[in-house]
C-alpha positions as CSV (number, residue, x, y, z in Angstrom):
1,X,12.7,14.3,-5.1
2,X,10.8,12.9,-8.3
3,X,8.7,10.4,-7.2
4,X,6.2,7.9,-8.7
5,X,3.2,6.8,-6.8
6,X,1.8,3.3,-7.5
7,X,-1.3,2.3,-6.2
8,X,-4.7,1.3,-6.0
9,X,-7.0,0.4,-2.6
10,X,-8.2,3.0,-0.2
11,X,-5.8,2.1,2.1
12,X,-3.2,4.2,-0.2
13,X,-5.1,7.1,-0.6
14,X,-3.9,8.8,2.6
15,X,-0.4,8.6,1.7
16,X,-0.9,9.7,-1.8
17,X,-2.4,12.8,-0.3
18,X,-0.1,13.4,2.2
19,X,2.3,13.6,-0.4
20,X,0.6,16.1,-2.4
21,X,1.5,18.3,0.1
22,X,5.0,17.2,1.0
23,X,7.4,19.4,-1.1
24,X,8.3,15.8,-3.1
25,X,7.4,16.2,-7.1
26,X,5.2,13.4,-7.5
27,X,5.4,12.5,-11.5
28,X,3.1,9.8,-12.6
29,X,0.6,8.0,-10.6
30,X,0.1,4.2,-11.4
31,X,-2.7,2.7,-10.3
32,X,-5.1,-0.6,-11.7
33,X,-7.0,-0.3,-14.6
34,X,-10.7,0.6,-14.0
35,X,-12.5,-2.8,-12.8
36,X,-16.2,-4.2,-12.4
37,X,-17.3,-4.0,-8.7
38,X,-19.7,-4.3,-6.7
39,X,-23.2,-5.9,-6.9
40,X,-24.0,-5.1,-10.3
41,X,-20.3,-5.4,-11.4
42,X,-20.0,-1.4,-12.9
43,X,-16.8,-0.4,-14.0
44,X,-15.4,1.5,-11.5
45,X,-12.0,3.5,-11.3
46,X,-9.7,2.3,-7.9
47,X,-9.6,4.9,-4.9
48,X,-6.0,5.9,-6.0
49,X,-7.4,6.9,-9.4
50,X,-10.2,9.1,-8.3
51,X,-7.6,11.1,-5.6
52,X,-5.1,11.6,-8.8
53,X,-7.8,13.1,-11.0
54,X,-9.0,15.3,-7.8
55,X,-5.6,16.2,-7.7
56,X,-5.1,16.9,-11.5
57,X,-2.1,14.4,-11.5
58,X,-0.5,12.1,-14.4
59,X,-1.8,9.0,-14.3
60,X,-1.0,5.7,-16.0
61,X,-3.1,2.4,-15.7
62,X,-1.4,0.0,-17.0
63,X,-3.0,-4.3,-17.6
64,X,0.5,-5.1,-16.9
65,X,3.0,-2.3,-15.6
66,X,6.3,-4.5,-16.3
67,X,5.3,-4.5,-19.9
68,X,7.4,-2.8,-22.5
69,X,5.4,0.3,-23.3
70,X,4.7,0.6,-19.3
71,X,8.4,0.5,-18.6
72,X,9.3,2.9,-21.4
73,X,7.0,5.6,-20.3
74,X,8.1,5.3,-16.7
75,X,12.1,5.2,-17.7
76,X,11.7,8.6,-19.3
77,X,10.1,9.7,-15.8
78,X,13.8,9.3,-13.9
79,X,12.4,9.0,-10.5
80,X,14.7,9.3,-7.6
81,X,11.7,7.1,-5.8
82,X,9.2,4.9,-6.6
83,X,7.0,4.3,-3.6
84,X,4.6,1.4,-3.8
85,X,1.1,1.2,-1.3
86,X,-1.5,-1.6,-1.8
87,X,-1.0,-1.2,-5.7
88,X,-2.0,-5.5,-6.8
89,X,0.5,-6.3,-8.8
90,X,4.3,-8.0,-8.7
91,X,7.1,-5.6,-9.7
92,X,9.7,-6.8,-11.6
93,X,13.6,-6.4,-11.0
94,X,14.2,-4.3,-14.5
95,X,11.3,-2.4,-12.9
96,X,12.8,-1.8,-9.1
97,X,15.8,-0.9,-10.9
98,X,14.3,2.5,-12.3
99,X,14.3,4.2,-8.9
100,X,17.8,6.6,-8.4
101,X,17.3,5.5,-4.5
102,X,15.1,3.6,-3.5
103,X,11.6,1.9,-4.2
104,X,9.6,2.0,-1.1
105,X,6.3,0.0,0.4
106,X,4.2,0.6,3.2
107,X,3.2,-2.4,5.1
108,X,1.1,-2.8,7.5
109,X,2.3,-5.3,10.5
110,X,5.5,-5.0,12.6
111,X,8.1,-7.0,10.3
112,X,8.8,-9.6,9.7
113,X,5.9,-10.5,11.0
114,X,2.4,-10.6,9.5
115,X,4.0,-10.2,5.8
116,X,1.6,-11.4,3.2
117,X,-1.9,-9.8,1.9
118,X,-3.5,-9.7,5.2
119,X,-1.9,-8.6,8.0
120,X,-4.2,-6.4,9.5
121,X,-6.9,-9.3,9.9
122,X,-4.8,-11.6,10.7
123,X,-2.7,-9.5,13.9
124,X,-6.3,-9.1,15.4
125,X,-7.5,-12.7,14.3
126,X,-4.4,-13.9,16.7
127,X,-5.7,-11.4,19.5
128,X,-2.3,-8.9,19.4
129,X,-2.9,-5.6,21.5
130,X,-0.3,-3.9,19.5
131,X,0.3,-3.5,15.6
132,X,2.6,-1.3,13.3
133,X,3.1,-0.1,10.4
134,X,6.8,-0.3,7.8
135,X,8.3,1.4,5.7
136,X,10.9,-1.0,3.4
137,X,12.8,-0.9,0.6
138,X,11.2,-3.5,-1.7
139,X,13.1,-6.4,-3.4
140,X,11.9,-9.3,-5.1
141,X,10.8,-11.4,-2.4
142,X,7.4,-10.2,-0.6
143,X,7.8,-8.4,2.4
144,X,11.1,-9.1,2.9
145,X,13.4,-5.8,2.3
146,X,15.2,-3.8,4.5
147,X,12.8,-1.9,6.9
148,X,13.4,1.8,6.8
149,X,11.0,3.5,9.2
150,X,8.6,1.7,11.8
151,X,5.6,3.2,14.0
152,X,4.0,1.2,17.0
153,X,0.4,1.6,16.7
154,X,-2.2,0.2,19.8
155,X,-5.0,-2.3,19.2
156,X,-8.2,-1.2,20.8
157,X,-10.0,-4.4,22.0
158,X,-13.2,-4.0,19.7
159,X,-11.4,-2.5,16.8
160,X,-12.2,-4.2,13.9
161,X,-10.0,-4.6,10.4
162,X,-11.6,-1.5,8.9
163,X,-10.8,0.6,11.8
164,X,-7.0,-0.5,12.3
165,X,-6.5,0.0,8.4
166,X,-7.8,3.4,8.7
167,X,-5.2,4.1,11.8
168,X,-2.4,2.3,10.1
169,X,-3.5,3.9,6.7
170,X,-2.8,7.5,8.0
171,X,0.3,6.2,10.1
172,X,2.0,4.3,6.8
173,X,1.7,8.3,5.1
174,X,2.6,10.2,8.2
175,X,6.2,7.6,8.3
176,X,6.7,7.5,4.3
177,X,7.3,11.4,4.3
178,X,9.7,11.2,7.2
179,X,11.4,8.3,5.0
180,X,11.2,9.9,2.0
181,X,13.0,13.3,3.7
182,X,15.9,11.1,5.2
183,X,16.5,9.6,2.1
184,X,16.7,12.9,0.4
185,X,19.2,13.8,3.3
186,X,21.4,10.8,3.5
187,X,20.0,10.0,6.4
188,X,18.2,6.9,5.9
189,X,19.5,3.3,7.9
190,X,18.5,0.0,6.5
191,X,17.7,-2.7,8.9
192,X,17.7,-6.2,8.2
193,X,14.6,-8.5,8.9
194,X,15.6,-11.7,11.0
195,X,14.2,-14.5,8.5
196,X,13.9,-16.3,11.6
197,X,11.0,-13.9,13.1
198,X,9.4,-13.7,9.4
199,X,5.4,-15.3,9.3
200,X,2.8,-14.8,6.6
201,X,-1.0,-13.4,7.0
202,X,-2.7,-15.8,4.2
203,X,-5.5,-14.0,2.7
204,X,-9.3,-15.0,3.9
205,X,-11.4,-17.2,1.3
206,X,-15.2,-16.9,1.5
207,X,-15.6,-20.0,3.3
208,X,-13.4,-18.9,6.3
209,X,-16.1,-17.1,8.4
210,X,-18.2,-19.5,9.7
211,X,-17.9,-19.3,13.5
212,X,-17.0,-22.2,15.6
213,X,-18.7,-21.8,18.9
214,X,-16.7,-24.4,20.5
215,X,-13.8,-21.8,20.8
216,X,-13.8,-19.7,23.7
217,X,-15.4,-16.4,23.6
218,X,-12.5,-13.7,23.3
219,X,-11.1,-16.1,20.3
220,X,-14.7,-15.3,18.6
221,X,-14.8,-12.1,19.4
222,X,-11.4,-11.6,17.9
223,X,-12.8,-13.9,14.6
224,X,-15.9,-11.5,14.1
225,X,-13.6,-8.5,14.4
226,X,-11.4,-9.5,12.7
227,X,-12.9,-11.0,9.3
228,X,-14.5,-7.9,8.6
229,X,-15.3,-7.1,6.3
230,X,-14.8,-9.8,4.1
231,X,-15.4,-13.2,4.3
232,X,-17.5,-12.3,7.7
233,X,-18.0,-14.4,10.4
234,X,-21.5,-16.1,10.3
235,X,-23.2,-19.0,11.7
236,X,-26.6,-20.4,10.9
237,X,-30.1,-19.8,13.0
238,X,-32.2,-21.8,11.8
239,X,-31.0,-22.7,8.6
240,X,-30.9,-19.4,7.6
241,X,-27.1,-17.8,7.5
242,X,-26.4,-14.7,9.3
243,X,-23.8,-12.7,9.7
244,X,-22.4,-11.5,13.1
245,X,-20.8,-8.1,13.0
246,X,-20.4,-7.4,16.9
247,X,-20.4,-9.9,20.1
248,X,-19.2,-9.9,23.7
249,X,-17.5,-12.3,25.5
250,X,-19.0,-12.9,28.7
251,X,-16.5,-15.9,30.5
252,X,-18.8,-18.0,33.0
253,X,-19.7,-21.7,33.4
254,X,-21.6,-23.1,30.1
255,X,-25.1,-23.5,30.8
256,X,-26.0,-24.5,27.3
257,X,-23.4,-26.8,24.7
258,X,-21.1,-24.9,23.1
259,X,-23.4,-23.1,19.9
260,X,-26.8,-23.3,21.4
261,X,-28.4,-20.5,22.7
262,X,-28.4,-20.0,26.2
263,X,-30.2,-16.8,26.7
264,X,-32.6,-14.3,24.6
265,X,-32.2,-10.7,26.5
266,X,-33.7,-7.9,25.5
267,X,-30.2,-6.4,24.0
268,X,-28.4,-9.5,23.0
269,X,-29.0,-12.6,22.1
270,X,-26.4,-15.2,23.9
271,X,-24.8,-18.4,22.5
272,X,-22.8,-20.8,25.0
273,X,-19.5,-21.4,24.1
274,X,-16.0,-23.1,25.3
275,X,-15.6,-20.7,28.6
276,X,-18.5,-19.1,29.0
277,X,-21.6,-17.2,26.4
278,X,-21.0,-15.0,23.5
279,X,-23.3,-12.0,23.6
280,X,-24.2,-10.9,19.7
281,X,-25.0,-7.6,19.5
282,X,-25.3,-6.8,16.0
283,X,-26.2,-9.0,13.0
284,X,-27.7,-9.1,9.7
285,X,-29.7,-12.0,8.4
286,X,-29.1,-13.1,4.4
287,X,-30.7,-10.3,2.3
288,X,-31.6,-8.3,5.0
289,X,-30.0,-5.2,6.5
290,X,-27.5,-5.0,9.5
291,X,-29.9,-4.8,12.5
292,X,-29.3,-4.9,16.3
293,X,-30.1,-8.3,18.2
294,X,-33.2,-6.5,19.9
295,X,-34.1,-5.6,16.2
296,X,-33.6,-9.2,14.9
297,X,-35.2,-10.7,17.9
298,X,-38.7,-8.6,17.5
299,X,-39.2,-10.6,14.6
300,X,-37.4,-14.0,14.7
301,X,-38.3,-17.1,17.0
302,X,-35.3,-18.1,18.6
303,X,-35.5,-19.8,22.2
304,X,-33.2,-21.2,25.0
305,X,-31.9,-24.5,23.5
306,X,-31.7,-24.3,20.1
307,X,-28.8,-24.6,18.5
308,X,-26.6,-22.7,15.5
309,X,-24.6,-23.8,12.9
């Protein structure tokens, strides 16, 4: 089939490759226009962009992809699919309309559930042990179309958001050519999302990491995994902010209030909390590298008692 690819994170990069090799014509890809990132804000091109011009494919990048010239140079493309994959921006009906069959989207969560821009974090936030990834048919409202293909994909119980969208990431492009071939074939069923089951994974604002230590310990452990690795979780040692990339949970009787420290080992550095301590293991102090606790602790004074932000 003639497809066209539209997208933009990393997180569509494995399904853009996989369908390189497919046997499926891929016409066009559409991805963001190039973008200031990072620290000193460079204009970068997305990951999508880089793997099309690996690839030697078209490519479009279009401010506004419902626009008139956008629309007009993708209309004389005829695709038979348009497949859609972390692309950032809100298609249009005149636009969903171009596809012969169907236009598809890869989603990360078991739908209904977790639809929204962060479903990954947000499935581990709320401690699940098991995660998906969908294939739907995309109509206007987010999330919401028809699922077409489903895969059941285990949560380890330290993966961390980075880790479970790189699973899901090669999952999402392993399912969209099975899709794509029984679509070709005829073959495809639709299945209707119960409304009823439908939730939504709001996206993280910077101020959302900072760690409440009156929660119990697995609930923090599944905060630091989970806001990674943006906002972060952090907390404050002596006024100074630092972020926590790894803890245990160690369930026990409090000897400390919940958020001082109640133990400085030579590995971790432990911080009482609802049921028990929470063991950080790695962290990196505000302008400094990430560093193991033994690391931190060789050079910061932090005793029994006191207590973090």
């Amino acid at each position: 089939m003639n497809l066209v690819f539209m997208g933009t994170a990393p997180f569509a990069v494995p399904a853009l490759e996989k369908l390189v090799g497919s046997g499926h014509r891929i016409m066009s890809v559409v991805t963001q226009p190039d973008r200031p990132r990072g620290r000193g804000l460079e204009v970068l091109p997305s990951a999508v962009k880089e793997a099309a011009v690996a690839g030697g494919l078209h490519l479009m990048q279009p401010e506004d992809v419902n626009a008139y010239e956008s629309m007009r140079e993708l209309r004389a493309l005829s695709p038979d699919c348009i497949v859609v994959v972390a692309y950032g921006q809100k298609l249009g009906n005149e636009l969903l309309a171009l596809a012969r069959r169907y236009c598809v989207n890869i989603h990360p969560s078991l739908l209904p559930r977790y639809r929204g821009p962060a479903p990954v974090a947000r499935t581990i936030l709320n401690g699940e042990t098991v995660t998906g990834v969908c294939v739907i048919k995309v109509v206007e409202k987010m999330d919401a179309g028809p699922i077409l293909g489903v895969t059941r994909v285990p949560i380890p119980p330290d993966a961390t958001t980075p880790d479970m969208e790189a699973q899901l990431s090669q999952a999402g492009a392993d399912l969209l050519v099975e899709v794509l071939d029984g679509i070709q074939k005829g073959a495809i069923v639709e299945l209707a999302q119960d409304e009823r089951d439908a939730t939504y994974a709001r996206k993280f604002e910077k101020g959302d990491g900072r760690i409440d230590w009156r929660k119990p310990g697995q609930k923090i452990h599944n905060f630091v995994r989970a806001l990674q690795p943006f906002p972060g979780a952090f907390t404050f040692v002596s006024r100074q902010r630092v972020t926590i990339w790894k803890v245990q949970a160690i369930k026990g009787k409090p000897s400390q209030r919940p958020g001082c420290v109640s133990a400085v080992d030579k590995d971790a550095l432990r911080i009482a909390c609802a049921d028990g301590e929470v063991a950080i293991v790695e962290l990196q102090p505000e302008s400094k590298k990430r560093m193991t606790a033994q690391e931190y602790l060789n050079g910061a004074k932090v005793a029994v008692g006191d207590a973090l932000g």
